[in-house]
N, C-alpha and C positions, 0 to 999 in steps of 0.2 A: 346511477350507482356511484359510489363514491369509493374511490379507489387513492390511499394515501402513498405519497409518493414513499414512505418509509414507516412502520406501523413498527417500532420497538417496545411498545408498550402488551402488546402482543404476546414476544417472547417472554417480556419479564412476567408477566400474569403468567404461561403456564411452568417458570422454572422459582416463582415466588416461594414456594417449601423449602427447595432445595437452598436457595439464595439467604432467607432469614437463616435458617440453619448453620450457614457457614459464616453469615455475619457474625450471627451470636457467637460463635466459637472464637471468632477474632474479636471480640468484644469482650470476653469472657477473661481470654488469653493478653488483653491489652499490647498485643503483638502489631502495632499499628505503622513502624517503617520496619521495609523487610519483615522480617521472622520467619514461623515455619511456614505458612502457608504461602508466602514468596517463593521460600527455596523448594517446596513441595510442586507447585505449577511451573517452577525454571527445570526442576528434574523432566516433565511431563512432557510439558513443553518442547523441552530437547528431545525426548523422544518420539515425540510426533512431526518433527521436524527431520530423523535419521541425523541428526544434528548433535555431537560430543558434551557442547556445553550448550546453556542458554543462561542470558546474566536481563533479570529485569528492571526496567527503567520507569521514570515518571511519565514519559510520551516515548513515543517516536522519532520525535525528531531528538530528544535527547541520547536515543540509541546509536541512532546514525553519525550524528558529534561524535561521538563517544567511540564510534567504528574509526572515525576519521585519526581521532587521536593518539589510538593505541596503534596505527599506523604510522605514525610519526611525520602527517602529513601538515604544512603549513605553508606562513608566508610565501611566495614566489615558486608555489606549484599549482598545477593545473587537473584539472578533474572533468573526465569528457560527461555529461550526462544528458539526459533530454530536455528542451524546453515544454513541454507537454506534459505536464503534468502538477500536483499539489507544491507550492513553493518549500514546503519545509525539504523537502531534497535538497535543494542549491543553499537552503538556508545553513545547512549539517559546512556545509564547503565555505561558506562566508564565517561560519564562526572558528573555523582554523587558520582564516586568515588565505585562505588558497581560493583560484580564480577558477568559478562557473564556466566549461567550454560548453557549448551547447551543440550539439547536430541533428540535424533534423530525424524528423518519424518516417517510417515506413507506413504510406499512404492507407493501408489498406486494414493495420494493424493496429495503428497509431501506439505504435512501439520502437524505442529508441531502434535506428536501421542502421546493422552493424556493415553493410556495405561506404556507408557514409566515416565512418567512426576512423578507419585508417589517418585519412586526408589530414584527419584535424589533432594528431598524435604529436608533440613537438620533443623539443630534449628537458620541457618542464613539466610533462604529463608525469601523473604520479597513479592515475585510479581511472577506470571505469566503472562509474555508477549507474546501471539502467535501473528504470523502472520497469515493475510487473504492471502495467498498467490495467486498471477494472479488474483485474485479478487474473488476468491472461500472463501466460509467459511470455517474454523478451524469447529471441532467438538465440540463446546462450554458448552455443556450440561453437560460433565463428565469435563473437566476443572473449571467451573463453583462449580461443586459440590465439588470439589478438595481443588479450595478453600477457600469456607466454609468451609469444614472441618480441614483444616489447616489454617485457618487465615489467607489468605494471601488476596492480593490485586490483581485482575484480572484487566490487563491495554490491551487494544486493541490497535494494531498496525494493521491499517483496509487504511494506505497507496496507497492500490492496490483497494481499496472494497467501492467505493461510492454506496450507495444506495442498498448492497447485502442485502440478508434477509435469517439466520437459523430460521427456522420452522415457518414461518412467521413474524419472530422479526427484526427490522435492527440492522445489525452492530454498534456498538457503546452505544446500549444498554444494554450490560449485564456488562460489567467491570466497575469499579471506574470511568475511564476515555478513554477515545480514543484517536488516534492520527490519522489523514489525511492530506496527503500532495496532494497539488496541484500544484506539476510541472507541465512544459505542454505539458510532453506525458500521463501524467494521464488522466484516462477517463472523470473528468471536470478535467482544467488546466489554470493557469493562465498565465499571459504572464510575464514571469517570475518567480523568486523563493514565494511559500507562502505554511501555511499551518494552520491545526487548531485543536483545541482540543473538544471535548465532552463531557460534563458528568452532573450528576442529581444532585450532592452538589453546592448551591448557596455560598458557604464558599469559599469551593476551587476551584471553579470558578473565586472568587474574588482576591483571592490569587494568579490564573494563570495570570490575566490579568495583575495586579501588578508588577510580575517578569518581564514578558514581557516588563517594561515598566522601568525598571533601579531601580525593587523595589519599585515603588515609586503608593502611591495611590493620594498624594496630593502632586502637582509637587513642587519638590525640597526636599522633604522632604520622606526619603528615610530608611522605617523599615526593610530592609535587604536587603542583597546582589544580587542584581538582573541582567537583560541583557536585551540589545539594540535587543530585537527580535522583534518589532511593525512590522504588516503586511499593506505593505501601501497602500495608496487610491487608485492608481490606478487598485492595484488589484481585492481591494475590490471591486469596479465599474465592472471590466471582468469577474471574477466571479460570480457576479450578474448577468450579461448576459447570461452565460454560464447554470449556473443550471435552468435556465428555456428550457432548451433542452435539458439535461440530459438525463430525462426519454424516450426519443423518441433516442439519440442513445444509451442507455443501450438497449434497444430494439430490434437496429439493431446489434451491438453485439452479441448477444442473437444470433439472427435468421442465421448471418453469423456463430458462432461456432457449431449452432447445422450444418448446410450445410457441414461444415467441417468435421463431424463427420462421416454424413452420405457417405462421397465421399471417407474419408480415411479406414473406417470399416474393409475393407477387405483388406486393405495394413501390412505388419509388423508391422506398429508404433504401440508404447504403446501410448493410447491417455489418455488426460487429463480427469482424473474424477472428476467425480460430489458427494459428500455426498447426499442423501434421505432430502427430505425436507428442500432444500435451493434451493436459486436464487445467483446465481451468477452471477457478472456483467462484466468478461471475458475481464479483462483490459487486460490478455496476451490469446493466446492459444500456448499451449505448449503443443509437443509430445517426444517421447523420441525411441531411439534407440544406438547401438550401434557403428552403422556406421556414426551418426553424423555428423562428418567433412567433411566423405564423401559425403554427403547428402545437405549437408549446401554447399558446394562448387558447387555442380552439380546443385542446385538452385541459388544460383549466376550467373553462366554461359549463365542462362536459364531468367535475367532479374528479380528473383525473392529475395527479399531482406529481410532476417531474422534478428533473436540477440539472444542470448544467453544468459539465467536468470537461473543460474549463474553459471559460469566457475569453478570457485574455491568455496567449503564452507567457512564458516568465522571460525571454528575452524582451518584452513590451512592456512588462511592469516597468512603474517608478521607479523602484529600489531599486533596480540593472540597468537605470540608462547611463550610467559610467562606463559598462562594456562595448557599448557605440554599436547596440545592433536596432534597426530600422525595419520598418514593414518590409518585409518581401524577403528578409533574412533568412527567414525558413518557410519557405511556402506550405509543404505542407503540414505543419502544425499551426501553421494559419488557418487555415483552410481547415482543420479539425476544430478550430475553435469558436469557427463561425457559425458550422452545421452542427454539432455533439449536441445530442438531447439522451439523456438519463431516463429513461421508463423505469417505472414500479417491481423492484425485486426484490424479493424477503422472504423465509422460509415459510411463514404463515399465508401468503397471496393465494390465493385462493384461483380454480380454473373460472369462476365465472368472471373473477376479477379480470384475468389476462385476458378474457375473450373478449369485455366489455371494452380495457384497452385499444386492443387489435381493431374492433369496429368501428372505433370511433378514428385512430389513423385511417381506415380506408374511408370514412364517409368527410373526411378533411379531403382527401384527393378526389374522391369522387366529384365532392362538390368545388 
């Protein structure tokens, strides 16, 4: 049986009606940066978030810049956030000119571990960035409290996390601002690059919209230095589409990882955990072992098609060896990076799919 690691072809065949239909409208309407259908899925958007404003961008990582800036964050400031994770997080912090801290994960969650976070606060911290990592929440309560009491600015990187909920609250409500990209293996995705911001200040909301748009509130006339990040109509229109089915496959997500769980229980892997009083929206499921490649290989063979989130930490990339961190700097987001293997999740997977999965990890250990 042939089970693809990511089947988006899937989705787009059964919301193809809906899709042309909103293309042609923005085709029709030649409304192709920003227009209405931008500002109609940033209204949506923010309400599906319990979120005041939403301002949208070209990616993700141009949101999270864009968080950074209208914080007035730069040169000769510090920013705690995880090495464990996609690099455009650290990348949002290098194009402000401010310096990546990184503190290790919480072994079990591989989620920035806000018991570590204190240690590494100095008198040039300016932010706390976690990540939602695989679409689970960060432990937000004691990072939150952290930075109240250190003054710092809490910015969410909830990239992986549409629609998660800590203790009943969604994502994107407890920090200054948020960041969400909507590639299109994300759990909504656009057809193509976009992404967008969150947050409760109607100030610097104005202010993000503004940068986004070459600085400029009134065209041509230009109060500071800004960038070509507008998210365009057409996405805006797919996106619209898309978050009206959200909740129905954050659902089946849902239903396929708990399945997963239950079928792998009694195999080796370390499986992905969950914190107490959150919903997670299970953009990856990831498990983890030792034998990995082996593992990852022997499901290859077997028709079944994984990924790896992520290979290397970003304290070990190239582009950070300026910050002078070495093997063993964070053990365990090492040790996450070694064992993390990605299995098949998508609204569309199908039960015989998952079970076909599941038997094929156990006849890996068996044999």
């Amino acid at each position: 049986m042939k089970v693809p690691y990511f089947d988006l072809q899937a989705q787009i065949r059964a919301l193809r009606p809906e899709l042309d239909a909103a293309i042609a409208r923005t085709l029709d309407q030649c409304s192709f940066c920003l227009g209405p259908d931008v500002t109609a899925f940033e209204r949506d958007f923010a309400q599906f978030c319990g979120a005041a404003h939403a301002v949208g961008f070209n990616s993700g990582t141009s949101a999270l810049h864009v968080a950074l800036r209208v914080l007035d964050i730069g040169p000769g400031d510090e920013i705690i956030t995880t090495p464990f994770t996609f690099v455009a997080t650290s990348w949002a912090i290098s194009y402000v000119g401010a310096k990546p801290v990184y503190v290790d994960i919480d072994d079990a969650t591989c989620q920035l571990d806000p018991a570590k976070v204190e240690r590494a606060i100095t008198p040039r911290t300016k932010a706390i960035m976690p990540v939602h990592l695989y679409g689970q929440t960060c432990d937000l309560a004691p990072l939150a409290a952290l930075a109240k009491k250190h003054g710092l600015h809490l910015v969410e990187d909830a990239a992986q996390a549409h629609g998660a909920r800590y203790r009943g609250q969604p994502v994107g409500t407890f920090g200054v601002a948020t960041g969400f990209s909507f590639y299109p293996g994300k759990n909504l995705g656009a057809c193509g690059e976009a992404g967008a911001l969150v947050m409760a200040d109607a100030a610097l909301a104005e202010r993000a919209r503004a940068l986004r748009e070459h600085g400029s509130r009134t065209r041509y006339y230009h109060d500071e230095i800004g960038y070509n990040y507008r998210m365009e109509g057409i996405q805006g229109a797919v996106l619209g589409v898309k978050l009206k089915h959200l909740a129905m496959w954050t659902a089946a997500r849902r239903r396929i990882a708990h399945r997963y769980t239950e079928l792998l229980r009694d195999t080796p892997l370390k499986l992905q955990a969950e914190l107490p009083q959150t919903d997670g929206v299970w953009h990856l499921y990831v498990v983890r072992h030792p034998r990995r490649d082996e593992l990852r290989a022997h499901l290859e063979k077997q028709g079944v098609g994984t990924g790896l989130h992520y290979p290397v930490p970003l304290h070990l990339q190239k582009c950070y060896e300026s910050l002078g961190h070495r093997e063993g700097s964070f053990p365990a987001a090492e040790a996450a990076a070694r064992e993390c293997l990605s299995l098949p999740i998508y609204p569309e997977l199908t039960d015989a799919q998952v079970a076909h999965v599941a038997e094929q990890i156990s006849v890996f250990f068996k044999a």
